[in-house]
N, C-alpha and C positions, 0 to 999 in steps of 0.2 A: 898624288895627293890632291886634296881638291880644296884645299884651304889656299886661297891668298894670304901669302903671309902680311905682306903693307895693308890691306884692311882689316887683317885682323890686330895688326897691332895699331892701327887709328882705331879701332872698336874698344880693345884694351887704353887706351888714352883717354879717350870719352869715358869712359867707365871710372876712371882714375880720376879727370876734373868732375865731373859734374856726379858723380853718383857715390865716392868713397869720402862718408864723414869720420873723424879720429874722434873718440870724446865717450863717454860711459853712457851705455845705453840694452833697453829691457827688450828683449827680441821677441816676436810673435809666440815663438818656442818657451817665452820665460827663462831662458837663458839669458844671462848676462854677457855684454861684449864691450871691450875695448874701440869699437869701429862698429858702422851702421851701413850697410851698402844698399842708398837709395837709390834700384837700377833705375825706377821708373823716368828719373829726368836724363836719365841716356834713352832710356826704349821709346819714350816719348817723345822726342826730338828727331828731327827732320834727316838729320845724318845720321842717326843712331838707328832710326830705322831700316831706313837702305842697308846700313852694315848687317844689322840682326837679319833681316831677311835673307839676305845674300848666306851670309855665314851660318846660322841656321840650318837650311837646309844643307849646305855644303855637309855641315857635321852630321846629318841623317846619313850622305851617303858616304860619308867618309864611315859610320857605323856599317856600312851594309841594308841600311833601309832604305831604298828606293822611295821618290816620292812619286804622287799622280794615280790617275784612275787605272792606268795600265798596269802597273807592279801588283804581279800576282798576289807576292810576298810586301810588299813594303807600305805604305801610309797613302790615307787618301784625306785624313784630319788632321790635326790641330789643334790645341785649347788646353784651356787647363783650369782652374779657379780661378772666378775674378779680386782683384783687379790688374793682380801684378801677370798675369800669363796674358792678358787682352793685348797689348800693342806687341806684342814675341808671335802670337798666334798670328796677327792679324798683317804684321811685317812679312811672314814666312809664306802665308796666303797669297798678296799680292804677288811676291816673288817669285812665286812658282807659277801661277800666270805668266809673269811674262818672262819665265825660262820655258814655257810650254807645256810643262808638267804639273797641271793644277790639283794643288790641297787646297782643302777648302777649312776655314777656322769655325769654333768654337766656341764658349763660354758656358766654367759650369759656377752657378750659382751657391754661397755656400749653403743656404736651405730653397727648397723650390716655394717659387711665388702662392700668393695667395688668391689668388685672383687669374681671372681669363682659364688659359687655359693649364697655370700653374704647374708651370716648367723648371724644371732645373738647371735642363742643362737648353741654350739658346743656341742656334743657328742651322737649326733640322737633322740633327744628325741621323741617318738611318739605323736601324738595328743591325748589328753585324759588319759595321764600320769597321777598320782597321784604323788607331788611331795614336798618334804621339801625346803625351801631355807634356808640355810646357809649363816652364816656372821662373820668374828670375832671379830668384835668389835662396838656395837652399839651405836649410839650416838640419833640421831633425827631419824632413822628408814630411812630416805632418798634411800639410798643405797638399802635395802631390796624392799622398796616399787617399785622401778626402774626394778628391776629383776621380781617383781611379775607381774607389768604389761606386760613386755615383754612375760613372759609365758602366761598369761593371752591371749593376741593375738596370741600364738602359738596354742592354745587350750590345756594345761596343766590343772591340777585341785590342786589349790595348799594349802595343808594339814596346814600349820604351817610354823612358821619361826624360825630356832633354830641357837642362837647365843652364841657364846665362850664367853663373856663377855658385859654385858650388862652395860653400863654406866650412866645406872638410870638417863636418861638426856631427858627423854619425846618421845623415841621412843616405847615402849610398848603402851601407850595411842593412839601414830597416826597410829601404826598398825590398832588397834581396831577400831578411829575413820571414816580411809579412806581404811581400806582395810576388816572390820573384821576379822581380824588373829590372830590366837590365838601366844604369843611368849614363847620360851623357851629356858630358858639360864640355861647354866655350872655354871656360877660365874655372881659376879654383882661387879664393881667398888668398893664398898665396900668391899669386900669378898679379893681383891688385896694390895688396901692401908690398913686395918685392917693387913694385914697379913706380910706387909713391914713394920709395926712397925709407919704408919702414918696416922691422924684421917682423917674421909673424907674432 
């Protein structure tokens, strides 16, 4: 297994103080919640990063996707819509540098710029990339599927979608059903309120 278990539950800790708010609240999805999980002030911090990166790619190859330029079959990208996939993509990048196995990140824009040379998606990705999308926090899949088709017209080839926290809220099924993608997540909503001491 390629998970450390003690970072991944200091990952899960971090997650739980600084990113799981209790309180009524309107989700990007327009769905209604009980709870708000703002990963960004975990992903964005200095220890939360090191974790996301490290564990991260662990759970590519704990899927069976190989990272780096060498993996016939496995990832050599990263990225996903900004803002919330930018420090997940850009954690797992560094990381695999210095595990020797470099993926290089992404960012897809939600409409392409108007100007220059009016990009969508940023950080050069070649035609014909193999590439993960990243997310940190999944509700209906919305967000993820947006990104995949934008690669998808870029001519990417896109491997899986791997998300920091999956909010068990029917976006694993509409990957499958509208995009076939397989997903894979860190944690699951459950896995946060269990661990805050609050039932789902």
């Amino acid at each position: 297994m390629f998970f450390d278990m003690s970072q991944r539950d200091r990952l899960l800790e971090l997650l739980v103080e600084r990113s799981l708010v209790l309180g009524e609240f309107t989700l990007a999805s327009g769905a209604r919640s009980s709870y708000y999980i703002d990963a960004r002030r975990t992903t964005m911090s200095a220890e939360g990063q090191a974790l996301v990166g490290q564990l991260g790619l662990a759970a590519l190859r704990e899927a069976g996707i190989d990272p780096g330029p060498a993996a016939d079959s496995g990832v050599q990208w990263v990225g996903g819509l900004t803002m919330g996939a930018d420090p997940i993509a850009y954690a797992m990048a560094h990381r695999s540098w210095v595990e020797g196995s470099p993926v290089d990140a992404f960012s897809v824009r939600k409409q392409a710029k108007e100007y220059g040379a009016g990009n969508q998606i940023e950080g050069g990705l070649p035609d014909g990339a193999r590439v993960v999308v990243v997310e940190d926090a999944m509700t209906s899949g919305g967000s993820a599927l947006r990104a995949v088709d934008a690669l998808h017209l870029a001519g990417a080839r896109v491997q899986a979608v791997l998300t920091l926290v999956d909010r068990e809220a029917g976006g694993e099924a509409r990957l499958q059903d509208e995009g076939e993608l397989r997903l894979i997540r860190l944690f699951t909503a459950t896995d946060l309120l269990e661990a805050a001491g609050h039932a789902p």
